[in-house]
N, CA, C and O atoms as a Tinker XYZ file with bonds, in Angstrom:
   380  protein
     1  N    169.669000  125.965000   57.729000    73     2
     2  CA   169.175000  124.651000   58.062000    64     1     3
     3  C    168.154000  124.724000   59.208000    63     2     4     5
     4  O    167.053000  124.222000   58.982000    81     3
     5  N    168.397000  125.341000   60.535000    73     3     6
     6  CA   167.557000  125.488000   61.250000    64     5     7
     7  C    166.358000  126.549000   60.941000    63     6     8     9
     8  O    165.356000  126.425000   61.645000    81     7
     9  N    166.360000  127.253000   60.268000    73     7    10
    10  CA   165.517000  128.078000   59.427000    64     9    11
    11  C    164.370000  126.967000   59.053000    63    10    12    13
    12  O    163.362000  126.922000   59.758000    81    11
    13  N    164.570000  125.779000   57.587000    73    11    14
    14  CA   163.718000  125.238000   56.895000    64    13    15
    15  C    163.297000  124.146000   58.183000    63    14    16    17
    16  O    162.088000  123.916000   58.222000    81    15
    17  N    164.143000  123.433000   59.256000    73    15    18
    18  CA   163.402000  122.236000   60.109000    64    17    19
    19  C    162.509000  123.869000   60.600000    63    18    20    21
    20  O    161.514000  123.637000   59.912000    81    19
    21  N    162.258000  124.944000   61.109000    73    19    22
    22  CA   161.216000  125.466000   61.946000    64    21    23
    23  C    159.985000  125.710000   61.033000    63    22    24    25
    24  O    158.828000  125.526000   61.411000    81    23
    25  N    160.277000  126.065000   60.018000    73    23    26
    26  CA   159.667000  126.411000   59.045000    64    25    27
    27  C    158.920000  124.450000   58.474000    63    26    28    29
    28  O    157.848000  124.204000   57.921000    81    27
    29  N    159.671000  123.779000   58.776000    73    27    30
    30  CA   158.858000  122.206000   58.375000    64    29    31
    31  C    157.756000  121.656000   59.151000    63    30    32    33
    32  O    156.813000  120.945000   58.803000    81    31
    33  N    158.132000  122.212000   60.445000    73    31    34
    34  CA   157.506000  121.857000   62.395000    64    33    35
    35  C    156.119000  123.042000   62.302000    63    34    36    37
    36  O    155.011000  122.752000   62.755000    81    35
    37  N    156.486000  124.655000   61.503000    73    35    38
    38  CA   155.580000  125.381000   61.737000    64    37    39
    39  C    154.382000  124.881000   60.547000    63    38    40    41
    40  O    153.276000  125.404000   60.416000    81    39
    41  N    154.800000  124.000000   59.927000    73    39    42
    42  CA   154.224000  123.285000   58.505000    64    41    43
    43  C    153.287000  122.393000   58.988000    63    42    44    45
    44  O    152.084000  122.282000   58.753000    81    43
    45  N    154.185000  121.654000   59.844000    73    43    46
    46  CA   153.372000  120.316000   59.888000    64    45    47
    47  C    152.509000  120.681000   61.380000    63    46    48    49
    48  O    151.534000  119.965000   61.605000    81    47
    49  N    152.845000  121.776000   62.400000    73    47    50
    50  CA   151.701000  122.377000   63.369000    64    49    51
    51  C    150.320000  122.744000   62.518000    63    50    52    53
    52  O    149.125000  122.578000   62.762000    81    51
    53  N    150.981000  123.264000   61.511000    73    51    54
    54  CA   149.435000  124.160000   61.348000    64    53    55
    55  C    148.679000  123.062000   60.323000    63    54    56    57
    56  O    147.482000  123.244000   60.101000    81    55
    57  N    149.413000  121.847000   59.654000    73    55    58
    58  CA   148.448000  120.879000   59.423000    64    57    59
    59  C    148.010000  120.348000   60.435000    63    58    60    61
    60  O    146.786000  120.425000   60.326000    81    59
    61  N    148.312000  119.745000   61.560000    73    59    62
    62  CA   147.459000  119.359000   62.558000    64    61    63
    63  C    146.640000  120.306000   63.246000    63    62    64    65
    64  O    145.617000  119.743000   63.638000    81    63
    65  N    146.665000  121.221000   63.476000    73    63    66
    66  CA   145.874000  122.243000   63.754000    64    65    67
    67  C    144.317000  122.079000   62.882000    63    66    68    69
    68  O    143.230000  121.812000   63.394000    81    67
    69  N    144.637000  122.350000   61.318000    73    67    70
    70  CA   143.621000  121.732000   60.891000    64    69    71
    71  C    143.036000  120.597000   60.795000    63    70    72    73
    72  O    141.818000  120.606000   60.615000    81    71
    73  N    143.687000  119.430000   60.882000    73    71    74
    74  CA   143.229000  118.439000   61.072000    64    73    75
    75  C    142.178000  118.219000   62.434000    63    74    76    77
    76  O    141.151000  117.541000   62.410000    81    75
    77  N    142.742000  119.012000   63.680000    73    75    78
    78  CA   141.916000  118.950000   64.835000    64    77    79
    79  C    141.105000  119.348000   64.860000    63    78    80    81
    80  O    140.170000  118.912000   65.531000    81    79
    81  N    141.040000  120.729000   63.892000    73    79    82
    82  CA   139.656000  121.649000   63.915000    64    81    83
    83  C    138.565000  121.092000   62.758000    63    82    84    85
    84  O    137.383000  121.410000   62.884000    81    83
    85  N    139.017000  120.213000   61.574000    73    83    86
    86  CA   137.871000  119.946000   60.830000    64    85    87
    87  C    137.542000  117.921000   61.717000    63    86    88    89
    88  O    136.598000  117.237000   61.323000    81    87
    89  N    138.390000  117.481000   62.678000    73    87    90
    90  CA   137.887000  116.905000   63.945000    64    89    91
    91  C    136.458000  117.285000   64.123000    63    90    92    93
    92  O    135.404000  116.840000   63.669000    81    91
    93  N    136.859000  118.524000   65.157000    73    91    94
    94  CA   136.377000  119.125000   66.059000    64    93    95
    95  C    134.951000  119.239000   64.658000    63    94    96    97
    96  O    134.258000  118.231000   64.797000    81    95
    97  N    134.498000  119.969000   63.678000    73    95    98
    98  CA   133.534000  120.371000   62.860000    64    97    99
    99  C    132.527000  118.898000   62.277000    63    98   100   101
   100  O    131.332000  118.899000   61.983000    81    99
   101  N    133.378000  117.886000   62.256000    73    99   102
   102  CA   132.698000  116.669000   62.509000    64   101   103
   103  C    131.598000  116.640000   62.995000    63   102   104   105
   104  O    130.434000  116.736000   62.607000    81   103
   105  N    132.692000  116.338000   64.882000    73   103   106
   106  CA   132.180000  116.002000   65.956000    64   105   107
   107  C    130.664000  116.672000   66.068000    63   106   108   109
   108  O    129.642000  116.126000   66.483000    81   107
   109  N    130.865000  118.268000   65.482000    73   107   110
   110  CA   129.633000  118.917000   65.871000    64   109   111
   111  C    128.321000  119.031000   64.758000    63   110   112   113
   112  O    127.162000  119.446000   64.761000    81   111
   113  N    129.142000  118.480000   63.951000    73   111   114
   114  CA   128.194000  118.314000   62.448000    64   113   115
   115  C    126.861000  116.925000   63.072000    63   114   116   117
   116  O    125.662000  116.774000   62.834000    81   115
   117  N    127.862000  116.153000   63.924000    73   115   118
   118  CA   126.904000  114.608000   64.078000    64   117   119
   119  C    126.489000  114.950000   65.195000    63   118   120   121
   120  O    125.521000  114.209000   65.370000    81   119
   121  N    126.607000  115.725000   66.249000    73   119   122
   122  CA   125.290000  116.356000   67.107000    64   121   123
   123  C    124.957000  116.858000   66.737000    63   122   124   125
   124  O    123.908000  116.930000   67.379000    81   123
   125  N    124.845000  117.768000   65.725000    73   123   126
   126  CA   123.766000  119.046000   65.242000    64   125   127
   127  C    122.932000  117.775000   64.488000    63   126   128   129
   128  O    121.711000  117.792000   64.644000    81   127
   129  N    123.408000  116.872000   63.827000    73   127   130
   130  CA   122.230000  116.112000   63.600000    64   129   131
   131  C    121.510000  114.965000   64.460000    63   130   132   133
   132  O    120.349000  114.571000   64.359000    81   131
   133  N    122.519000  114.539000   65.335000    73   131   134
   134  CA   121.514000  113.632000   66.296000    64   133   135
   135  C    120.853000  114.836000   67.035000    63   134   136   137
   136  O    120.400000  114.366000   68.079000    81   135
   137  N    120.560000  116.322000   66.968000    73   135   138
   138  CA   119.674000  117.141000   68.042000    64   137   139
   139  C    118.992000  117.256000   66.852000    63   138   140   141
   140  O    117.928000  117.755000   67.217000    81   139
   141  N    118.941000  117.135000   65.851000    73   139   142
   142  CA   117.592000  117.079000   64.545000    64   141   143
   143  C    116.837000  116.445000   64.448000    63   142   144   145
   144  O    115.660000  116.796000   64.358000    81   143
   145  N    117.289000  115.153000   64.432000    73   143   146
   146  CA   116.421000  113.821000   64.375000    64   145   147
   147  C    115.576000  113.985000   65.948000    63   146   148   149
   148  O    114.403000  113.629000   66.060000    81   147
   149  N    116.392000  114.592000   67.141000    73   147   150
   150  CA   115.679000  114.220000   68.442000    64   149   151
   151  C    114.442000  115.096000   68.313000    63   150   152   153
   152  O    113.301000  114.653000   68.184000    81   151
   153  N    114.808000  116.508000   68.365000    73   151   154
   154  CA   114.227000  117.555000   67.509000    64   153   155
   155  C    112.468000  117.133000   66.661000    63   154   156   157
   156  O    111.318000  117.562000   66.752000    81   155
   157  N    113.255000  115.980000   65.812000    73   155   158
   158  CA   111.783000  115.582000   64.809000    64   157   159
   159  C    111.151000  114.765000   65.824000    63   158   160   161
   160  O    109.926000  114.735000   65.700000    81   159
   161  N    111.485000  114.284000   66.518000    73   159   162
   162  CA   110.965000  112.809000   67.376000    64   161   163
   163  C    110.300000  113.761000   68.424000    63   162   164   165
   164  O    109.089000  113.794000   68.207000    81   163
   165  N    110.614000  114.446000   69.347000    73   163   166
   166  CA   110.012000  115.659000   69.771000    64   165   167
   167  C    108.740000  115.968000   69.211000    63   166   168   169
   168  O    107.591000  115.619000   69.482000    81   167
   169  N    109.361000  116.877000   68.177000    73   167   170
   170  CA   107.737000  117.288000   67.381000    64   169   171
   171  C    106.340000  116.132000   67.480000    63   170   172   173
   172  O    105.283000  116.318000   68.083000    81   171
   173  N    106.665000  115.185000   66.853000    73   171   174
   174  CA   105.948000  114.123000   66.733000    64   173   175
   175  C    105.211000  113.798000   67.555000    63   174   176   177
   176  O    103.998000  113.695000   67.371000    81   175
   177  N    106.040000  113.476000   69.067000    73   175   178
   178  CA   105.307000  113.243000   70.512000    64   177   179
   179  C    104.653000  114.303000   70.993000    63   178   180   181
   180  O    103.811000  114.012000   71.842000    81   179
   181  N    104.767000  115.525000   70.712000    73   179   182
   182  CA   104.140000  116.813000   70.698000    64   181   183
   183  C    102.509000  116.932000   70.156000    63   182   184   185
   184  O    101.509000  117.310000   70.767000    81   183
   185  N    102.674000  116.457000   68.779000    73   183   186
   186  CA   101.582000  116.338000   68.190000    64   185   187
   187  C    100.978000  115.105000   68.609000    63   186   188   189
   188  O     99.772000  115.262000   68.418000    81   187
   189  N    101.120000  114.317000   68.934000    73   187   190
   190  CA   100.358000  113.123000   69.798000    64   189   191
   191  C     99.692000  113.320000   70.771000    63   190   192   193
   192  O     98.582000  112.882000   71.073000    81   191
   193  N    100.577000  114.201000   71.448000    73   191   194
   194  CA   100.405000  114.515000   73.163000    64   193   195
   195  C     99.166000  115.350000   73.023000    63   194   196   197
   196  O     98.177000  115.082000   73.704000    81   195
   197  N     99.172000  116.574000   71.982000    73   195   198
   198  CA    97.934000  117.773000   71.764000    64   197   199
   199  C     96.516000  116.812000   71.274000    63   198   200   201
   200  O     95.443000  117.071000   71.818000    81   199
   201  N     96.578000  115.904000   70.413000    73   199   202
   202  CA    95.906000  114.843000   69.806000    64   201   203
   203  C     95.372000  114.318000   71.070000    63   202   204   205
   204  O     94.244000  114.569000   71.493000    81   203
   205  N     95.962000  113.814000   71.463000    73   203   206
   206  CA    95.308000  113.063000   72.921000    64   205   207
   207  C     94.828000  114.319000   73.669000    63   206   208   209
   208  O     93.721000  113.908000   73.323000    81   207
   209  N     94.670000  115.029000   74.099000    73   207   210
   210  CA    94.472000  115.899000   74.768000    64   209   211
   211  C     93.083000  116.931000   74.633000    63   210   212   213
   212  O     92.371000  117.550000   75.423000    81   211
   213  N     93.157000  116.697000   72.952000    73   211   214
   214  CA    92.048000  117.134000   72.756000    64   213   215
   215  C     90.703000  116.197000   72.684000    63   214   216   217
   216  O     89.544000  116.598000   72.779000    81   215
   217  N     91.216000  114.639000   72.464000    73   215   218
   218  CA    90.429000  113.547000   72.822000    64   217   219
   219  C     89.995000  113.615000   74.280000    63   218   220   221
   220  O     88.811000  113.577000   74.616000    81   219
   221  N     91.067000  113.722000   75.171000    73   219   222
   222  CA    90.293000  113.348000   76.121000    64   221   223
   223  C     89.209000  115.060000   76.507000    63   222   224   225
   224  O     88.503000  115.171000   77.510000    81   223
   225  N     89.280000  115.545000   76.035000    73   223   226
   226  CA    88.374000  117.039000   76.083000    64   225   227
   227  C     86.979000  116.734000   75.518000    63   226   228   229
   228  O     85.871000  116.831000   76.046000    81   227
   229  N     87.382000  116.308000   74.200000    73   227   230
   230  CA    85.939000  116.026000   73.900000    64   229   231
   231  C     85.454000  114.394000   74.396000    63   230   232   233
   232  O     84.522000  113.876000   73.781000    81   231
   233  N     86.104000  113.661000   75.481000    73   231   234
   234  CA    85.642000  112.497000   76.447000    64   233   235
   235  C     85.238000  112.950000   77.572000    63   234   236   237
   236  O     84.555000  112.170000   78.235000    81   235
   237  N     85.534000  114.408000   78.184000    73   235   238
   238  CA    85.009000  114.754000   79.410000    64   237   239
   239  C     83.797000  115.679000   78.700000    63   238   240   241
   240  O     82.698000  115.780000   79.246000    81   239
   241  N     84.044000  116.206000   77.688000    73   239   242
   242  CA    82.629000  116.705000   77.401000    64   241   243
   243  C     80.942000  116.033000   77.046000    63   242   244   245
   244  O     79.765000  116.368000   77.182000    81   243
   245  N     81.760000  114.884000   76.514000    73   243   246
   246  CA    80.640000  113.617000   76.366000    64   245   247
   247  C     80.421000  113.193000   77.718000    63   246   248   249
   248  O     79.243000  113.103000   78.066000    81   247
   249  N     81.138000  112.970000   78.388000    73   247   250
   250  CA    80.650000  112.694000   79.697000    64   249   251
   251  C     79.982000  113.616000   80.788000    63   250   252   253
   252  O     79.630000  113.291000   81.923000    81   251
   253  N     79.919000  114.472000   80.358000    73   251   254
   254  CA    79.551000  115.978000   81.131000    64   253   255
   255  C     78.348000  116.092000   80.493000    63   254   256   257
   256  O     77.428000  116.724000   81.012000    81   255
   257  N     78.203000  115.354000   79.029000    73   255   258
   258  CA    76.423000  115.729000   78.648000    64   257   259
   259  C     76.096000  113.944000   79.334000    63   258   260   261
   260  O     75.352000  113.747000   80.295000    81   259
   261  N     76.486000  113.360000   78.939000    73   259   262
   262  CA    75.760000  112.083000   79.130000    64   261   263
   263  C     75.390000  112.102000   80.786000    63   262   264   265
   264  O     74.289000  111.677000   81.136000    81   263
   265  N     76.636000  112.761000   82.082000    73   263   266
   266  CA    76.093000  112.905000   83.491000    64   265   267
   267  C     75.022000  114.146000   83.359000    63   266   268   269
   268  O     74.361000  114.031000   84.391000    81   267
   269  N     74.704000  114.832000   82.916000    73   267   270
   270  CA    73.780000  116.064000   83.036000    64   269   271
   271  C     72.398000  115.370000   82.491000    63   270   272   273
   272  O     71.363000  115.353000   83.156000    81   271
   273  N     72.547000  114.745000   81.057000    73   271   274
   274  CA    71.181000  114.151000   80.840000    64   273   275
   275  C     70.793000  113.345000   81.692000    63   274   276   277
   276  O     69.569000  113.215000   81.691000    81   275
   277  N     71.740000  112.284000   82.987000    73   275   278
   278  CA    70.829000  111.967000   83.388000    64   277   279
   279  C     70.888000  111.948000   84.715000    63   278   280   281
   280  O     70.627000  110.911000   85.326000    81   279
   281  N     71.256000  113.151000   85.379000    73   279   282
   282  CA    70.638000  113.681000   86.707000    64   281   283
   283  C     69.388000  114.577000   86.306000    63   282   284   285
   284  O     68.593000  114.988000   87.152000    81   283
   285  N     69.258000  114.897000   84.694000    73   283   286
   286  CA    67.807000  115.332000   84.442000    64   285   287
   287  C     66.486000  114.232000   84.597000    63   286   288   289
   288  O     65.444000  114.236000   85.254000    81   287
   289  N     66.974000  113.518000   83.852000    73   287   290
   290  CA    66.519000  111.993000   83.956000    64   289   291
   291  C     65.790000  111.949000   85.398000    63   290   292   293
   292  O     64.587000  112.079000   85.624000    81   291
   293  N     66.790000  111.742000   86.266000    73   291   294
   294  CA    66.487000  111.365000   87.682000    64   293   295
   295  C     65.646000  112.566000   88.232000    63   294   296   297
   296  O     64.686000  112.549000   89.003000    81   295
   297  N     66.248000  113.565000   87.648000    73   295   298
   298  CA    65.709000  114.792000   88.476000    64   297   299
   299  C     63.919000  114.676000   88.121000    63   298   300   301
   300  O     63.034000  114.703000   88.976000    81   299
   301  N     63.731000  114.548000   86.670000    73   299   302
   302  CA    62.341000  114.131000   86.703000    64   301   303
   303  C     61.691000  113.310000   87.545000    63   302   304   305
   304  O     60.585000  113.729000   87.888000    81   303
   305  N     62.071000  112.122000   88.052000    73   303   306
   306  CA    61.660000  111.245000   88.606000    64   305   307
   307  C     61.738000  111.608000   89.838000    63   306   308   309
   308  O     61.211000  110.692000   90.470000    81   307
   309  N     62.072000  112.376000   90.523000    73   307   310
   310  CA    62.157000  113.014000   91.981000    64   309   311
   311  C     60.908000  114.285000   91.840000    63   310   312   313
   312  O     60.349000  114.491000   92.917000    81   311
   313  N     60.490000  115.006000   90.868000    73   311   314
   314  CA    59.788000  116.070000   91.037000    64   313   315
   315  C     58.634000  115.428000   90.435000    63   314   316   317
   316  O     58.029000  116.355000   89.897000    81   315
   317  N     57.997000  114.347000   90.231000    73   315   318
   318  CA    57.028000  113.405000   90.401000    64   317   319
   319  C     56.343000  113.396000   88.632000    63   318   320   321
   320  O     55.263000  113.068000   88.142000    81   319
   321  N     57.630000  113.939000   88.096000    73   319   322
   322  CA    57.011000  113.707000   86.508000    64   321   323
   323  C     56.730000  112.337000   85.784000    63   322   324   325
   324  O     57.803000  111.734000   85.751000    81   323
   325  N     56.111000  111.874000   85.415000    73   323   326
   326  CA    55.637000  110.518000   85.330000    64   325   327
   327  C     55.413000  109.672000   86.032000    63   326   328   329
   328  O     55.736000  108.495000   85.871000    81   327
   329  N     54.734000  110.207000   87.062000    73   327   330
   330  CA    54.901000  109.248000   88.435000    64   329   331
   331  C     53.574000  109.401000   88.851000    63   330   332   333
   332  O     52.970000  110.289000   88.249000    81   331
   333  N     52.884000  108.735000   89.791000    73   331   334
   334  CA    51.473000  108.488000   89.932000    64   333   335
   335  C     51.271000  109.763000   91.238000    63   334   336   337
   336  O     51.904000  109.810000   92.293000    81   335
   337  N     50.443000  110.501000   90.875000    73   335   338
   338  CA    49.797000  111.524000   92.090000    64   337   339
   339  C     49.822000  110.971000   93.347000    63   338   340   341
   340  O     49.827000  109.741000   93.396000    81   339
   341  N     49.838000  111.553000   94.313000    73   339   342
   342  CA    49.889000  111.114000   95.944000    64   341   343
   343  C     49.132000  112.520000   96.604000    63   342   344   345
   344  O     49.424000  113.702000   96.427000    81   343
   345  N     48.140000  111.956000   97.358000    73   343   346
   346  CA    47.315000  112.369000   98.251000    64   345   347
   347  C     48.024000  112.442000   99.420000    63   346   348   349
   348  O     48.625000  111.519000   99.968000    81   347
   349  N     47.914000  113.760000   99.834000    73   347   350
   350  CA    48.547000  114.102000  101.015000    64   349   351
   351  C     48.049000  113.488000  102.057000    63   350   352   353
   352  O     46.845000  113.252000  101.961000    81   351
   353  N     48.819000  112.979000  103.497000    73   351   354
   354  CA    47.812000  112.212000  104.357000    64   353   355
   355  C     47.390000  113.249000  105.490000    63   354   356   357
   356  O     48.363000  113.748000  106.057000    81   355
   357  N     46.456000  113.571000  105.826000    73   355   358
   358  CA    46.102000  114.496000  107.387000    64   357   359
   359  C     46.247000  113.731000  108.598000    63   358   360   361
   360  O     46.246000  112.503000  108.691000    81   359
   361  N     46.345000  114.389000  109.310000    73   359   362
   362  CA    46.040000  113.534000  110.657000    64   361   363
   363  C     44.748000  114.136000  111.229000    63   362   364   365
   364  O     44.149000  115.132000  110.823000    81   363
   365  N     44.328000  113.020000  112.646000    73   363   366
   366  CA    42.985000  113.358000  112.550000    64   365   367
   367  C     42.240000  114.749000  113.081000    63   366   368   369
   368  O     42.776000  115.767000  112.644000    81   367
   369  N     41.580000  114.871000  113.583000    73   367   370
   370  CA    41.021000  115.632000  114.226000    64   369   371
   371  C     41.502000  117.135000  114.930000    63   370   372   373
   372  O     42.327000  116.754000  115.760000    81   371
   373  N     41.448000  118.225000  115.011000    73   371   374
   374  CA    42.439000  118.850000  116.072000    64   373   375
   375  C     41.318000  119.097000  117.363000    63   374   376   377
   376  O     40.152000  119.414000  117.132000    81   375
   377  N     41.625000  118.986000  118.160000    73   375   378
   378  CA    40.784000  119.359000  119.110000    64   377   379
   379  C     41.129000  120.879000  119.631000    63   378   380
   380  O     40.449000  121.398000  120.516000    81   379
């Protein structure tokens, strides 16, 4: 008699045993997928982030020709290219 109750207790341990451990395989089944989905959402903002990044590259490069064309611009206008000749003035006399 005490034989079959240990043998009923070692029965019904090792069903809960499994019961805790396919628990436990759950539990980790539904984080392995909420770290998937985060995972994809990740990626995504990743590829946005490189996207933008390379926008603003080619916005500092447009702006890097558009400031260069026109400190050329100006620069002409300082080294008297299209600009009316000027006669140097002397002063008078030297004694």
């Amino acid at each position: 008699m005490t034989q079959l109750l240990a043998e009923k207790e070692e029965r019904e341990i090792h069903k809960l045993i499994a019961e805790v451990i396919d628990a436990q395989l759950k539990k980790l089944e539904l984080k392995m997928k909420g770290f998937e989905e985060i995972e994809e959402i990740l990626k995504e903002e990743q590829l946005k982030v490189e996207k933008a990044k390379q926008q603003l590259a080619a916005d500092k490069a447009a702006f890097e020709e558009k400031k260069l064309a026109a400190m050329r611009a100006g620069g002409a206008l300082l080294t008297g290219q299209n600009a009316t000749p000027v006669t140097p003035v002397t002063s008078g006399p030297k004694s």
